[in-house]
C-alpha positions, 0 to 999 in steps of 0.5 A: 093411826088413830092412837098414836101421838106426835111429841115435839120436845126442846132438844135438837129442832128436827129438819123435816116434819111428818105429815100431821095427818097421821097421829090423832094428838100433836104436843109440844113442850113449852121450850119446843114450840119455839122452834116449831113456829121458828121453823113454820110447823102449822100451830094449829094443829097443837092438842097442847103445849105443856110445861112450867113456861120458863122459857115462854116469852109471851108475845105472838104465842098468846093466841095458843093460850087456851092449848097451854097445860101448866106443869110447875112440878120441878121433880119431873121433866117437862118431857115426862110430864107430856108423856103423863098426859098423852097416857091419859088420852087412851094414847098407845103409841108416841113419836117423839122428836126433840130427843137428842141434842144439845146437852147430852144430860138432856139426852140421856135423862130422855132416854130414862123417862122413856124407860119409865113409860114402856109398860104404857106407851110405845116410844119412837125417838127420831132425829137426823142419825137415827130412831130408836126405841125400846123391844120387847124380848122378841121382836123383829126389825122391818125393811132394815137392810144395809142400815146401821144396827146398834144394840144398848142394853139397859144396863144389861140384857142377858141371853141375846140372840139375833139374826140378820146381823154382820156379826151376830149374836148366839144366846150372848150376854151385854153389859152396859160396863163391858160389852155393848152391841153398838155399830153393827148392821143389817145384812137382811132385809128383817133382822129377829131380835130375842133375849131372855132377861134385862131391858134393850134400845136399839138404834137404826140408823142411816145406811151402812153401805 
C-alpha cells in the first residue's frame, strides 16, 4: 500500500496498533505521541511529528526532533495541518486514529477537516466502536454483514437508495434537521450504497447481532 498513511491524532489513545509495515508514511500530532510512547508504539517508525508544540514537554522525545514539523498557524487544527502535509507526499489514502473522544468539539471540528480533504485524500477514522468515513455516490460496502450500519448525511444527502439493509431506503432524502439514517444494519454480506446529490458519512460499527 505503498500511498497510503497512518495519522495518529490527540483524541481518545487507540487500543491496539496496525501493523506499520502496511503504510508507507506514519505521523502524528504533537499532543498524539504522548500516548504513543505511553503505550509503547515504536518511535522510530515516525516520518513526522507536527503541530505547534504546545503540549511538548521536552525531555525524552528530544531524540525525535529532527521528525518534528513546527505548524504555529492558529487558524487551523493540528489535524488539518498534518493532512496538508500528508497531501504533499503523493499520499492517496489516509487512516486516521485519534479521531474521537475526549471533547466532542474536538470530535466533530474532525470530521469537518476530513470533509475539507475528500477531493484529495481518502480519509478512514477508526476507533474501538466503529470507522467511518466519507462515499462517493456509488459506493459498496464490503464484508459487513450483521454490522452496525449508520447513514449521516453532510447536511443533507438527496436521492438515497441502498441495498442490504434491514430497513432499506428507495430513492429517499436525509436531512441533518429531520432525518438521519443512523442505527440501522447489515443483512448481507455487501451492502450498495447510491445518491444523487449532497455529501454522506457512514459508519460501520461492531456486530449487530
Amino acid at each position: 500500500m505503498k500511498d497510503k498513511a497512518l495519522l495518529f491524532i490527540n483524541g481518545d489513545a487507540p487500543k491496539s496498533f496496525p501493523d506499520p509495515d502496511e503504510y508507507n508514511l506514519i505521523a502524528c500530532t504533537d499532543g498524539a505521541f504522548h500516548y504513543l510512547k505511553n503505550l509503547n508504539f515504536p518511535l522510530e517508525k515516525l516520518d513526522f511529528i507536527s503541530g505547534d508544540f504546545d503540549s511538548h514537554s521536552g525531555s525524552d522525545e528530544n531524540i525525535y526532533q529532527d521528525k518534528f514539523i513546527y505548524t504555529p498557524d492558529q487558524n487551523k487544527t493540528d489535524f488539518q495541518k498534518a493532512l496538508e502535509i500528508i497531501a504533499e507526499k503523493d499520499i492517496t489514502s489516509v487512516d486516521v486514529l485519534g479521531g474521537s473522544g475526549g471533547e466532542q468539539d474536538h470530535f466533530l471540528g474532525n470530521l469537518t477537516v476530513a470533509f475539507g480533504f475528500t477531493d484529495q485524500l481518502n480519509i478512514k477514522f477508526y476507533d474501538e466502536f466503529s470507522e467511518y468515513y466519507f462515499i462517493p455516490k456509488e459506493f459498496t460496502l464490503k464484508n459487513v454483514r450483521n454490522k452496525m450500519i449508520s447513514l449521516y448525511p453532510f447536511p443533507s444527502v438527496e436521492s438515497i437508495t441502498t441495498k442490504g439493509l434491514n430497513w432499506p431506503l428507495n430513492n429517499g432524502n436525509l436531512n441533518i434537521t429531520s432525518n438521519i439514517g443512523t442505527r440501522n444494519f447489515a443483512v448481507e454480506d455487501d451492502i450498495y450504497i447510491e445518491y444523487q446529490k449532497g455529501d454522506l458519512l457512514v459508519f460501520i460499527g461492531k456486530n449487530y447481532l
